[in-house]
N, C-alpha and C positions, 0 to 999 in steps of 0.2 A: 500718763506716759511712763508709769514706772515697770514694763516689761522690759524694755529694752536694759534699764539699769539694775536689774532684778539677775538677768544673767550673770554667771559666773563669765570670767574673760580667761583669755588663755593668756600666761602668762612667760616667755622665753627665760629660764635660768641663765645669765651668764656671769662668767668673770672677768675681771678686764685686768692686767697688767702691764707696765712698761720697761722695753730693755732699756738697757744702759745706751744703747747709742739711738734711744727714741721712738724706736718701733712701738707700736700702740698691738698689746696682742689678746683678741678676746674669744673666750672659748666658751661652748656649752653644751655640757654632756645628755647625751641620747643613745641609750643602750638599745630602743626597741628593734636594730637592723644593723647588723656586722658592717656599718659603710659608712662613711663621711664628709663633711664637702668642705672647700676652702678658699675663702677668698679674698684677696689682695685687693683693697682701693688704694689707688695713690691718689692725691691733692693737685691732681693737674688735670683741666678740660680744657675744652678750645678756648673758654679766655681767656686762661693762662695767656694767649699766642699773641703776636704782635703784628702789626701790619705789616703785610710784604711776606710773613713766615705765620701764615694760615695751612690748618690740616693736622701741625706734628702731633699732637696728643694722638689724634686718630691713626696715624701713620707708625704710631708706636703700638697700636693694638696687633697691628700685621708684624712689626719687628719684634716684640717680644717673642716670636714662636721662631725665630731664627737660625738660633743655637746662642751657645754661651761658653763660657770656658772648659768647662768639664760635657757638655751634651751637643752632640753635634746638630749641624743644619736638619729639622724636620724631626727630630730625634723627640722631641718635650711630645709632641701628639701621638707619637706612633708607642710610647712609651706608657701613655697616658690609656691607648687602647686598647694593646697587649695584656694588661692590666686591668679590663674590665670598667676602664674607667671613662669618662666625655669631660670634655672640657672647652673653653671660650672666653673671649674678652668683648667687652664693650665698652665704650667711650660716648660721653653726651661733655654738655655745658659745660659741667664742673668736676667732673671726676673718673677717673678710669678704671677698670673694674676685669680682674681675670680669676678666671675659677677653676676648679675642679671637683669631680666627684669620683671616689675610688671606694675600693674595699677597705675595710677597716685593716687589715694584715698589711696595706701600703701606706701608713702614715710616712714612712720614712723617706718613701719616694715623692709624693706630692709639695713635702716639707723640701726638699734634695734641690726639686726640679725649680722652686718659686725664689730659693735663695741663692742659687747660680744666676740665674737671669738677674735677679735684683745688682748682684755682685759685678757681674762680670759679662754683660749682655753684648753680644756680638755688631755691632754697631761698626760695616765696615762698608765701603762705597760699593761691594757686589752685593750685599745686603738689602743696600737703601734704593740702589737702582731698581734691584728685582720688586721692592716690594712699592718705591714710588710707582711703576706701573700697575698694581697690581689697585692699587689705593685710586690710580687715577681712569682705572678700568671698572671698578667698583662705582665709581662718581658719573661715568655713563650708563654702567646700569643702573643706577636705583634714582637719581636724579636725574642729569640731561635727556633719557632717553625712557624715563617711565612718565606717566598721565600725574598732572600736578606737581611732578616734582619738584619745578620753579616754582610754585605754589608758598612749597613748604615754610625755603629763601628767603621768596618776596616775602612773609610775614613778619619776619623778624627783622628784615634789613630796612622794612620801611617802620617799622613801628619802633625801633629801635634809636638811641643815637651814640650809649657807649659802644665802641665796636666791640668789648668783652662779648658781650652777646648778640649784635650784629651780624657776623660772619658765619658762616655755614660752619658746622662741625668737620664735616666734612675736608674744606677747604679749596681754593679754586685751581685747575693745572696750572695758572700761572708761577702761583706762590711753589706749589711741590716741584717745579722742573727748575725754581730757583735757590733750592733747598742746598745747600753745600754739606758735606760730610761735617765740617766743624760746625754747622749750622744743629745738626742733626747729634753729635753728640756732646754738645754742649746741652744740650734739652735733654737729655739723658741725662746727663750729671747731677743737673742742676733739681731735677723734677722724680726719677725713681730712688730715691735713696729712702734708708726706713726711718728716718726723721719724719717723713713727709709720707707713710704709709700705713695702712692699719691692717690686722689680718686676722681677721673671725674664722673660724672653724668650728662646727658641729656636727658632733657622730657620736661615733663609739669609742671611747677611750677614757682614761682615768687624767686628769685634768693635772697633776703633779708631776704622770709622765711624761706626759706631753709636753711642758714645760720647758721640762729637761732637756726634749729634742728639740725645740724654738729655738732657744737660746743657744743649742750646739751648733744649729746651721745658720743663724739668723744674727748672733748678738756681735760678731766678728766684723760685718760688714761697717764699714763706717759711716758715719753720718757724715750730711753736707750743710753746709750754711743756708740757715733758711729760704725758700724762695721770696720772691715779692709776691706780696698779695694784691691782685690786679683791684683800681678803684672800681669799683662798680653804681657808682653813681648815675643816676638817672634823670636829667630836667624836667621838669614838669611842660607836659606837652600842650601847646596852647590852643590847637586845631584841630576835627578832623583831617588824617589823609587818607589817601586813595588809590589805586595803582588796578590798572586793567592788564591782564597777557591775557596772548593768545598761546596757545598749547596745540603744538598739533597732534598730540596721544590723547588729548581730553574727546571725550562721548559726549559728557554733560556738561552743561555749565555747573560752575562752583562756585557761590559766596564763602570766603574765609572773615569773620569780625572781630578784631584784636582791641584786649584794652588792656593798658599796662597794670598791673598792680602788684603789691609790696614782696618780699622774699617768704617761702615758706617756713611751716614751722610756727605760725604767727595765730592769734586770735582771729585775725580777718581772713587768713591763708583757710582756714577751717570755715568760714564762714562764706567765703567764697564758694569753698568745697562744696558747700551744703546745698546751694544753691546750685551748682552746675549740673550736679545729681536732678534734682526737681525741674530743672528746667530742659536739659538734655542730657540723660543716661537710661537709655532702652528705652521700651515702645511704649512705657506708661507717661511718658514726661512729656511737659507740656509742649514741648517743640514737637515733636513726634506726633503727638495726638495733633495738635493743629494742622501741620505741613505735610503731614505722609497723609495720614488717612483721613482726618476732617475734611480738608483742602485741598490735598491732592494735587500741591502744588511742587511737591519733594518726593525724592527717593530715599534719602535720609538725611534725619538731622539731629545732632549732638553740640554738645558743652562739655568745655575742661577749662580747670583752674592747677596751669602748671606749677608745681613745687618747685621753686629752684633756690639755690645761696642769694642771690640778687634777686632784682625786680621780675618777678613772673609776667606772666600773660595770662586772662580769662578769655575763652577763644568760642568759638561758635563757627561749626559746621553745616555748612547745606548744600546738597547735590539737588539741585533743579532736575524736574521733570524734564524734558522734551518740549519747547513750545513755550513755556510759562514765564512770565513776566520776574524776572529778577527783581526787579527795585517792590513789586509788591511784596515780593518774600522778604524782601529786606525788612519792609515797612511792618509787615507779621511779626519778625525778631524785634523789633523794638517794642512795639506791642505788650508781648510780653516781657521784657523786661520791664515797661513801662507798672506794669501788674506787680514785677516783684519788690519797688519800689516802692509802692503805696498801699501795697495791701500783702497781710503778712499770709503766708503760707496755709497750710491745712493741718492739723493734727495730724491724717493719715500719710500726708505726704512727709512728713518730719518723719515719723515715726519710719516709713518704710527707708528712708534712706540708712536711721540709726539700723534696723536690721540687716542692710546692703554693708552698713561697715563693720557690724559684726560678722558678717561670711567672708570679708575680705580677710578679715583678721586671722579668722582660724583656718580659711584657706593658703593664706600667706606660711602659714605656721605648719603648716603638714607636711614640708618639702626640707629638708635640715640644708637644703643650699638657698631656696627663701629665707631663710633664718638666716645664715652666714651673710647673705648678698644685702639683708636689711641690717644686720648690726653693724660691720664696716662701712657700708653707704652711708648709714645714718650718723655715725662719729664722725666720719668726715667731711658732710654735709652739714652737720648742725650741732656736731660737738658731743653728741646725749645716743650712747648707741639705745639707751633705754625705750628710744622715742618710739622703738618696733612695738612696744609693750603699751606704749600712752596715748599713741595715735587715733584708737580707736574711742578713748575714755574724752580726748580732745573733740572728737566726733560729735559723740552725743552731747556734750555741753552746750553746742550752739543753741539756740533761741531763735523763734518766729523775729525778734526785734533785730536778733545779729542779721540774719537774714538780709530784711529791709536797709541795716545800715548801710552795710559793704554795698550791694547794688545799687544806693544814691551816692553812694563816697566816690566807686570804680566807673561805674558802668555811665559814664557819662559821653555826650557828643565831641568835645575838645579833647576827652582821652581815646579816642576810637580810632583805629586803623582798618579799612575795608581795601581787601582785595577781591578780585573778581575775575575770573577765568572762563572763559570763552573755547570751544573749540575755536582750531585755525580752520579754517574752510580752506578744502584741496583747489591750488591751482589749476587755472582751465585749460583744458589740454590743448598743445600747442598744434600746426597743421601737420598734419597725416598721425598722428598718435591714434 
């Protein structure tokens, strides 16, 4: 097995420094392309949120583009485009995240546009109106009204018992239409300040200049008093559960298999990883070969071992044929897990996954706003922006024994959450129809 550790790795140069009022600022130069990308995480996701005031993280990815003191309503994108440039935010779990990519000759603008919003971000009740609808029109398209979207919900609200990660990122209309302006910009206050955000950039530029411009748009703004850090504490779950919908966007039926386990970042996080790859990631992996094309009893089927601050989830996908017996599919997935439990892996299957995280690596690494989006996610996820660089050396460490451990430790019956999705069958048409 010494090819995979034989490669040379690619390695991200950065520098990381800290303003005076706590902004965490990391930079790393790349002359190959006159262009550079930047990006903002702050320390708030939907756990941040408290019951009853579900959504705001995400409801701030729409208001940040609002306007601010100095840039008017609509004004940060059109600014952003004029300029040759794309830009976007996203929010999960634990963190919020907005970016940009411009030419190298507009440092001074993407710098301008991220520390006006930080500073001074327009946070007024024509704001919050416009864009709670907007958030709660987004929640019927890609949830209420797309195939599995309760799916997603149900996986985490039943496998779940902190509500930190409970609750849809999302967040439900009831909570947003009971959102109050001081509701809304108290979560501003408390959650965007540069105490509480970090800001990677890599391009084209001389890392002393650039500095100099950080600190001119950036170092002024003041810090706030820390926020709370949500517990995220987990009980140890004593039973399966279970949970049936009907869908009426669903085609196929859908097995969802959820098993809690520890926060990324970890030995066993990696060890997890290794295993979800061999067991479900593309058509070589043993779920795949058994259920799509052995058996024929799937359309597809995958595994993932989600990264999060807290307790993740190892998860297991299957879209049933047409016809075909669910509980045997189930019984298939256990199957093999029961396989990775007692009997260690392959040499070839180890190896292939080490060469799948070597392409991730240096595919991750080609994009200098991949680069920006992993070194700020990664400090504020896990403290180590370095980890863009170690992930992969973490990778191949594991072992045929790590393997077997994590899957008798995780993958058990009392830790397992199973949901299960059913088309709705159309109502029978009423008389004269």
């Amino acid at each position: 097995m010494a090819l995979a550790a034989d490669v040379k790795e690619v390695k991200v140069p950065f520098q990381q420094y800290k303003l005076k009022n706590g902004l965490t600022v990391i930079l790393s130069e790349d002359h190959t392309a006159p262009t550079y990308s930047i990006a903002v995480t702050y320390n708030v996701g939907s756990r941040d949120e408290k019951r009853g005031r579900t959504g705001f993280a995400h409801l701030f990815e729409h208001m940040m583009f609002q306007g601010s003191e100095n840039v008017a309503k609509g004004e940060h994108p059109a600014l952003i485009s004029t300029n040759g440039g794309s830009m976007n935010g996203t929010t999960d779990e634990d963190r919020t995240l907005y970016f940009e990519i411009l030419p190298a000759n507009q440092i001074d603008l993407g710098l301008f546009l991220e520390a006006d919003r930080m500073r001074s971000l327009a946070v007024t009740q024509s704001n919050l109106d416009n864009q709670r609808n907007a958030v709660q029109e987004e929640r019927r398209l890609r949830v209420d009204n797309q195939p599995y979207g309760k799916t997603f919900e149900a996986v985490n609200e039943v496998a779940y018992d902190n509500f930190a990660y409970k609750h849809s990122v999302v967040g439900s209309m009831e909570d947003l239409n009971a959102a109050s302006l001081q509701d809304v910009q108290d979560f501003f206050k408390r959650y965007y300040a540069p105490n509480n955000a970090v800001i990677a950039i890599v391009g084209d530029f001389k890392s002393d200049e650039l500095m100099t411009k950080v600190k001119k748009y950036f170092e002024t703004i003041p810090a706030q008093p820390p926020p709370p850090q949500p517990d995220m504490a987990e009980p140890e779950q004593k039973a399966e559960r279970r949970k049936t919908l009907e869908d009426a966007f669903a085609q196929l039926p859908r097995l969802d298999i959820a098993y809690k386990i520890g926060p990324g970042n970890t030995p066993d996080y990696y060890a997890l990883r290794v295993m979800s790859q061999i067991l479900g990631s593309g058509q070589s992996s043993r779920l795949y070969q058994r259920l799509v094309k052995e058996q024929e009893m799937a359309t597809s089927a995958s595994a993932f071992a989600a990264q999060q601050r807290g307790p993740g989830l190892e998860q297991f996908f299957v879209m049933a044929r047409p016809g075909k017996d669910l509980a045997a599919i189930e019984k298939a997935v256990y199957e093999e897990i029961a396989k990775m439990q007692n009997e260690p892996v392959t040499d070839e299957e180890l190896e292939k996954v080490r060469m799948q995280a070597r392409r991730s690596q240096v595919a991750g690494a080609q994009s200098t706003l991949n680069r920006a989006i992993g070194l700020a996610d990664d400090f504020v996820n896990f403290g180590d922006a370095n980890l863009l660089n170690e992930q992969y050396r973490k990778m191949t460490a594991v072992t045929k024994q790590d393997v077997m451990r994590v899957a008798k430790k995780y993958l058990t019956e009392n830790n397992r959450t199973v949901i299960v999705t059913l088309p709705k069958k159309a109502a029978p048409a009423g008389p004269g129809e």
